[in-house]
N, C-alpha and C positions, 0 to 999 in steps of 0.2 A: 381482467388484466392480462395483457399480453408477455409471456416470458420466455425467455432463453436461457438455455442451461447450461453452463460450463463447467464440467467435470471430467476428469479421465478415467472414471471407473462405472463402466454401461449400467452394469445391476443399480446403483446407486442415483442415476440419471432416472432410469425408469421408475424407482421404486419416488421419488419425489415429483415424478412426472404425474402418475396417482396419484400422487396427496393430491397436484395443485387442480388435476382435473374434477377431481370430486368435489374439489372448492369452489367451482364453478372458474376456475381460470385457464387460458389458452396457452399452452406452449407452443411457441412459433417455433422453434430449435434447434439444436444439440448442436455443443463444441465441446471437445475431446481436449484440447488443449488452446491456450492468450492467443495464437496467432489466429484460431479455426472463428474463438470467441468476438475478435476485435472486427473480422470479416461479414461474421453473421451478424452483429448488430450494426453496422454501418449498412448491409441491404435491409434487415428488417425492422429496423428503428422498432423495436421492445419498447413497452414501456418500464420494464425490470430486466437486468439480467445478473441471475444468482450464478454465482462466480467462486470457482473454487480456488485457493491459494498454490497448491503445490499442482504443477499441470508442469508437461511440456512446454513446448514451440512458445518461450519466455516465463510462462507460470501466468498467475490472475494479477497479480499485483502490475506488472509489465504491463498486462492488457487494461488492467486500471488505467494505469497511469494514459498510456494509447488514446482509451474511451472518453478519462475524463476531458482530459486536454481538448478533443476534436469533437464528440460530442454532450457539453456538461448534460443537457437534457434528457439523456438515457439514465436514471439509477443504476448504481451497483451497488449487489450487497455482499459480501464476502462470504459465502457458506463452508465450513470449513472443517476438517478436523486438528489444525495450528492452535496449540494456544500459547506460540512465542509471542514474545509481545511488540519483538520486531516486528513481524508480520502485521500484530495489531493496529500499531502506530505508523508503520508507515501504508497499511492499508490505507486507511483513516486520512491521512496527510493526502494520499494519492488522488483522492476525492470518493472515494467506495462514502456509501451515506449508511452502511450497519456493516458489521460483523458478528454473523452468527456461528457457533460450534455443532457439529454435525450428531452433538447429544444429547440437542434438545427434545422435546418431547412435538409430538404431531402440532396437538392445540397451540403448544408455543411459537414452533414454523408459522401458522397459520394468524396468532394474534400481530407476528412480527408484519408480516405481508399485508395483512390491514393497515398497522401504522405506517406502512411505505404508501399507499395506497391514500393517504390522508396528508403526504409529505413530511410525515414525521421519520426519525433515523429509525434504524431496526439496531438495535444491538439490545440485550440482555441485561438487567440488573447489576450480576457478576463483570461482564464486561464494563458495563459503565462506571463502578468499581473501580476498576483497575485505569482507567482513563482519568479520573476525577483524582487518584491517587499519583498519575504521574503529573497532571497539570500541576497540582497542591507541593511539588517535591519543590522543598526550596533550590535554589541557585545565586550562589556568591554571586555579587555585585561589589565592583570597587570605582570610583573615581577614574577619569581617564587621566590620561597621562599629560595630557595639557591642563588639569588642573593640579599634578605632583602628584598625582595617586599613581595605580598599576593599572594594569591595562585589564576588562574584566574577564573572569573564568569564564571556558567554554560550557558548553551543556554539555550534557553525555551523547557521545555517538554511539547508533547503533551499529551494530558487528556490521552493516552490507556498506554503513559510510564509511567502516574504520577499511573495512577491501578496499572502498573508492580512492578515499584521501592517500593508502598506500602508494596504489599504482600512478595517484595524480605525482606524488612524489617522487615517483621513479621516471619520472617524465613524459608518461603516455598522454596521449588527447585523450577524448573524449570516446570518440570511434575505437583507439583500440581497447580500453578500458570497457567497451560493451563489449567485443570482440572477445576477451579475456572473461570476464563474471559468465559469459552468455546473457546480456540482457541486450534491452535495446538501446539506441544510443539517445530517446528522448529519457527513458528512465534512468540514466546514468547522469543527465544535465540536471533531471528532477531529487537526482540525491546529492549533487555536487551543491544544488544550490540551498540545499539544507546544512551542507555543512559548511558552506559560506557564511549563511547565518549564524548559526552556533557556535561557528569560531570568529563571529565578525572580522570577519576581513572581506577584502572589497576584490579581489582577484585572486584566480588559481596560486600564480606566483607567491600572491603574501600568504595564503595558506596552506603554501606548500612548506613555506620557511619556518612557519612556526609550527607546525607539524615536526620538522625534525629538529628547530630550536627544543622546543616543548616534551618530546617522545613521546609524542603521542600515536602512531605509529608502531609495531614492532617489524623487529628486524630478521629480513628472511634471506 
């Protein structure tokens, strides 16, 4: 298997460079930081590329979002040492096909990469866990309001949409809202529209108003 590695700490590139070559796999390589990451898979077309979440020039999640969009056909697996579960979930959402934590043991790196290998996801036990535990979390439902019900509760946002839906409500686009988080500005459409969904409403505008009907927002 052909892979690319993206991490900003060399010792830790190398040292997983060895694992994967002794497992008889090629690394085609090295990105230091999303933007170096998103470059070198679009010349090398990887069949993998292990991707780490907190990076420069955007982070991995940014480069997700970049990869998945333009080319779904490259995997990504998130190698990480994050274990918020922002990062989990909106890896995950981004289109990354595992999320591994960088305390795994060799043989477990190694059975993960197989199941990538087989097209199956890569995440962990413990991770899948924590996944099956948030799908499983209930969420109010009420009647809509064209049948005399309320209109129904949102989902929970994560801390990077509760930033987004802020600034949307302070009146920024879309551009300078990446401009301001530092991300980029497809990853800032790909979180807008998540919380599109979760607050169902059908435009910025209606979810900007009940963002600050609601407080759902705080005040800066």
């Amino acid at each position: 298997m052909r892979v690319l590695l993206a991490d900003d700490h060399a010792l830790f590139r190398d040292g997983v460079a060895s694992l994967l070559a002794a497992w008889g796999h090629e690394v085609v390589g090295f990105a230091a930081d999303g933007d170096g990451a998103v470059e070198l898979a679009e010349q090398l077309a990887p069949d993998l590329v292990l991707m780490d979440v907190r990076m420069p020039g955007g982070g991995g999640i940014d480069a997700t979002v970049r990869l998945a969009a333009n080319h779904p056909e490259i995997p990504i697996v998130m190698l990480t040492a994050s274990e918020d579960e922002d990062d989990l979930f909106t890896a995950i959402k981004a289109g990354a096909r595992g999320y591994l934590l960088k305390d795994l043991e060799a043989p477990q790196l190694r059975a993960m990469l197989e199941a990538v290998e087989r097209g199956e996801v890569a995440i962990s036990p413990v991770t899948a866990a924590r996944i099956l535990t948030e799908v499983a979390r209930p969420t109010t439902r009420t009647a809509g309001a064209g049948s005399g019900g309320v209109a129904p509760e949102p989902d929970r946002l994560t801390e990077r949409e509760v930033e987004v839906l802020r600034l949307v409500v302070a009146g920024l686009r879309n551009k300078e809202i990446a401009a301001d988080l530092g991300i980029s500005e497809n990853t800032t459409k790909f979180h807008l529209r998540n919380i599109l969904e979760k607050l169902h409403a059908g435009s910025r505008t209606e979810v900007a108003a009940r963002a600050v009907r609601e407080g759902l927002v705080p005040d800066r």
